[in-house]
C-alpha positions as CSV (number, residue, x, y, z in Angstrom):
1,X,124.9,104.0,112.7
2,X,127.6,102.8,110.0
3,X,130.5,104.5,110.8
4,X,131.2,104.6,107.0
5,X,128.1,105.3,106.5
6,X,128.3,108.5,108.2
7,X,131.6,109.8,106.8
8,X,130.1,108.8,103.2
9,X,127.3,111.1,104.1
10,X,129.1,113.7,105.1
11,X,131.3,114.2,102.2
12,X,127.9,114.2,100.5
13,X,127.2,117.4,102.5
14,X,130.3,119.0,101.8
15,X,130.2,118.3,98.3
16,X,126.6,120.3,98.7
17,X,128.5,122.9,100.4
18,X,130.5,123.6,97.1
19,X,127.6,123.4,95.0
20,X,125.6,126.1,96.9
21,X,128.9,128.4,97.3
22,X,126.9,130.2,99.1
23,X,123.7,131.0,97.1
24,X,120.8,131.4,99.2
25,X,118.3,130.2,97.1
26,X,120.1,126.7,96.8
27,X,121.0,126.4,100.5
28,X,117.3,127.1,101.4
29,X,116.4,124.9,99.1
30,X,118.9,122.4,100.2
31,X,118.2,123.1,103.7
32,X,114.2,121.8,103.4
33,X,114.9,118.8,101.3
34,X,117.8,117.1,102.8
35,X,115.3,116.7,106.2
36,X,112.7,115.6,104.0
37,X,115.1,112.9,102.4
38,X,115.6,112.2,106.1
39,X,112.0,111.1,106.6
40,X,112.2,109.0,103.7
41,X,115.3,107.2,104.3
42,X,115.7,107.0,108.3
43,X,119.4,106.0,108.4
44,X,121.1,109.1,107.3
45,X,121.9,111.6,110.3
46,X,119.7,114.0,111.5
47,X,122.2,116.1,113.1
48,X,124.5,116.0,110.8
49,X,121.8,117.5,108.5
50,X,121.0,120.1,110.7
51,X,124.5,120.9,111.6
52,X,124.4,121.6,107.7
53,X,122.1,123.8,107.6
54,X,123.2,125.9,109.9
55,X,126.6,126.2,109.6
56,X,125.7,127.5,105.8
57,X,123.0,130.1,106.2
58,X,125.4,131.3,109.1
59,X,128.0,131.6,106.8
60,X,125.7,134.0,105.0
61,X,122.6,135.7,108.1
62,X,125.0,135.4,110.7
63,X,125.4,132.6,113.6
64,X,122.3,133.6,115.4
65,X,120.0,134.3,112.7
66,X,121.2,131.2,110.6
67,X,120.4,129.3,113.5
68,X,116.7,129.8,113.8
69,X,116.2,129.7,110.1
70,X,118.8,126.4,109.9
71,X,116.5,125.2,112.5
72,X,113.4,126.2,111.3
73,X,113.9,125.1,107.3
74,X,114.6,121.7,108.6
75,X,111.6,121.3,110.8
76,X,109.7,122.4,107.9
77,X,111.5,119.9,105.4
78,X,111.4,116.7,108.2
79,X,107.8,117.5,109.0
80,X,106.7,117.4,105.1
81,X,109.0,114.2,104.6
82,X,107.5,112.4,107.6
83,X,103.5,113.6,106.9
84,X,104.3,112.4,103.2
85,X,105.4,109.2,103.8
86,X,102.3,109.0,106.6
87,X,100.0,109.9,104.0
88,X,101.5,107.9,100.6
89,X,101.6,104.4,102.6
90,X,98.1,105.3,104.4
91,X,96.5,106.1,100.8
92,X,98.2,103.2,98.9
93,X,97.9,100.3,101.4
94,X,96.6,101.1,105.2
95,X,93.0,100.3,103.6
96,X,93.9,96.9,101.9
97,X,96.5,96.1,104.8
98,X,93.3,96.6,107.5
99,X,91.3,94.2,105.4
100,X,93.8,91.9,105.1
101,X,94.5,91.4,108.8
102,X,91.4,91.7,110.2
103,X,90.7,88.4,110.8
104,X,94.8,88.3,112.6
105,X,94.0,89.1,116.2
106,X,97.5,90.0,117.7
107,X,97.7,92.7,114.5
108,X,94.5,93.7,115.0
109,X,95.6,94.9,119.0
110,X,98.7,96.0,117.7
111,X,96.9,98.6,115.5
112,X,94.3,99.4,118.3
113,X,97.2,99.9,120.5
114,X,98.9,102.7,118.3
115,X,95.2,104.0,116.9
116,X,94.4,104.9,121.0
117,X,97.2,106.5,122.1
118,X,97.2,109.5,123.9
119,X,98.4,112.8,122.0
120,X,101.0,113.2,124.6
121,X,102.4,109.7,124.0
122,X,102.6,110.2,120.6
123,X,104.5,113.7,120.6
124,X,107.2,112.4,123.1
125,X,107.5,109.0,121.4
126,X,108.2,110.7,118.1
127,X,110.6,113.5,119.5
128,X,112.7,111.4,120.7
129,X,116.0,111.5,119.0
130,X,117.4,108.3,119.7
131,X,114.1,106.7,118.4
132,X,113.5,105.2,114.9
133,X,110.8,107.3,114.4
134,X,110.3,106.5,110.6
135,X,109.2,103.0,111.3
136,X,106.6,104.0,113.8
137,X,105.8,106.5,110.8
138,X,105.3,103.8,109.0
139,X,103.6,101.7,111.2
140,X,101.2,104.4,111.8
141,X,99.9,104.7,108.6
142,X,98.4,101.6,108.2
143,X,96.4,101.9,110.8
144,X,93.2,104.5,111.0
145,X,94.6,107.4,112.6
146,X,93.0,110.9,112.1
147,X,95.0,112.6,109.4
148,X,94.4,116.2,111.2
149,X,96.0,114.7,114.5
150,X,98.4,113.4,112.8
151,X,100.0,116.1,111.0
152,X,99.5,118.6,114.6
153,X,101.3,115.4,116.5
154,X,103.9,115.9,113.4
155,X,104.1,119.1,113.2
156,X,105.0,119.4,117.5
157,X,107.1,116.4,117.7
158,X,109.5,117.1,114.7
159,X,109.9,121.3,116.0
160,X,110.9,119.4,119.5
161,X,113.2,116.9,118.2
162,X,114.8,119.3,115.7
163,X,115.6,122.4,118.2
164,X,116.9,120.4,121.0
165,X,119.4,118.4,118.2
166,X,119.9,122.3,116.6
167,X,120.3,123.9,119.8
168,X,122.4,121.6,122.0
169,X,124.1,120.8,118.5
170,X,125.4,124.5,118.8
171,X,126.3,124.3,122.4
172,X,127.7,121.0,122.8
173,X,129.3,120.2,119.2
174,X,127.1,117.0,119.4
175,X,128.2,116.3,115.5
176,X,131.6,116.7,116.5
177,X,131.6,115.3,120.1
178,X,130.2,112.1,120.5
179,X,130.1,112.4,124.3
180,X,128.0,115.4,123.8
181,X,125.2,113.0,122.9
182,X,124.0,112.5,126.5
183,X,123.2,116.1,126.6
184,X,121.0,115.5,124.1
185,X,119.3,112.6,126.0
186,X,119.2,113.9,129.6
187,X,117.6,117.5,127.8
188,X,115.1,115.1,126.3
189,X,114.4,113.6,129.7
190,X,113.7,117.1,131.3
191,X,111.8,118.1,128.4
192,X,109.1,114.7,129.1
193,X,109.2,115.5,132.6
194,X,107.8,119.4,132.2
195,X,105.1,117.6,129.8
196,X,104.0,115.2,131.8
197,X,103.9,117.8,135.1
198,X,101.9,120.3,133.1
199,X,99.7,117.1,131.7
200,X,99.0,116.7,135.6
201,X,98.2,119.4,136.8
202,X,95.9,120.3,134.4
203,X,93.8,117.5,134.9
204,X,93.7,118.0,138.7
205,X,92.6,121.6,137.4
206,X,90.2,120.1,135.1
207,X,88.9,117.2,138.2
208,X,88.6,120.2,140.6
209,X,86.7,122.3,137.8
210,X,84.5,119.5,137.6
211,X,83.9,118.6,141.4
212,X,82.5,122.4,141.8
């Protein structure tokens, strides 16, 4: 990221600080739409946004309890943000772009490609930090993918991504300490590795269910 960029954006935040002097109402508020300006606009820090949040309903509920609600306002306003865009560009354009290129093979396969990946896939891929997950957004939604799915994969990946940056944000001082980033990425790494055991074993559960 643009290192001025990022100190731009965070005198943004702490100008927002100011503003909500502590009023609950506006720091909620703030709180939900900064994520969801997040989804919209991919280059601006997630963690830095998080770190926001948190750091000014603790200021008011407490470290611990203006943790959770830090964490959980942000999921909420990321996961709105990212099914919004998923639905706006889907609803505008995913039909017309479809038609357009359905006589392109190599988009066609690129869109069959995304369209039939697994659940799994799709909740890792997107709650990876380190991922630009707002193009994929956006590359999802032209294609036909089940709005229901969608907004479940959404919903999952986005509570995933957002508590491991909240959490290890808390223990490592990853917004402060760059270093502090790998946590992030070998946590991640664990994380994929319990999903993809527990994908196993239940289908050898399921294959031994069925063998009976």
């Amino acid at each position: 990221m643009n290192i001025t960029l990022l100190i731009n954006f965070e005198k943004i935040l702490e100008f927002f600080k100011e503003f909500t002097n502590e009023n609950v109402i506006l720091i909620i508020a703030m709180a939900i739409i900064l994520p969801f300006i997040e989804a919209l606009v991919p280059m601006l820090p997630l963690i830095a946004i998080i770190s926001f949040s948190i750091a000014s309903l603790g200021s008011i509920y407490g470290s611990v309890m203006g943790s959770v609600l830090g964490i959980l306002l942000s999921i909420l306003g990321s996961s709105i943000g990212m099914f919004s865009v998923f639905i706006l560009i889907r609803d505008l354009i995913g039909n017309w772009f479809r038609e357009k290129t359905k006589n392109k093979e190599k988009i066609v396969k690129a869109i069959e490609w995304m369209e039939n990946r697994s659940n799994s896939f799709m909740i890792l891929f997107l709650s990876n930090p380190y991922i630009p997950t707002s193009i994929f957004n956006y590359a999802m939604a032209l294609t036909g993918y089940s709005v229901k799915k969608y907004l479940v994969i959404v919903l999952i990946s986005r509570t995933i991504c957002i508590t491991l940056l909240g959490v290890l944000g808390i223990v490592f001082n990853v917004g402060d300490d760059l270093t502090a980033i790998v946590w992030v990425f070998v946590t991640y790494i664990v994380v994929y590795i319990i999903i993809w055991l527990i994908k196993k074993l239940f289908i050898i559960k399921k294959d031994k269910i069925g063998t009976k």
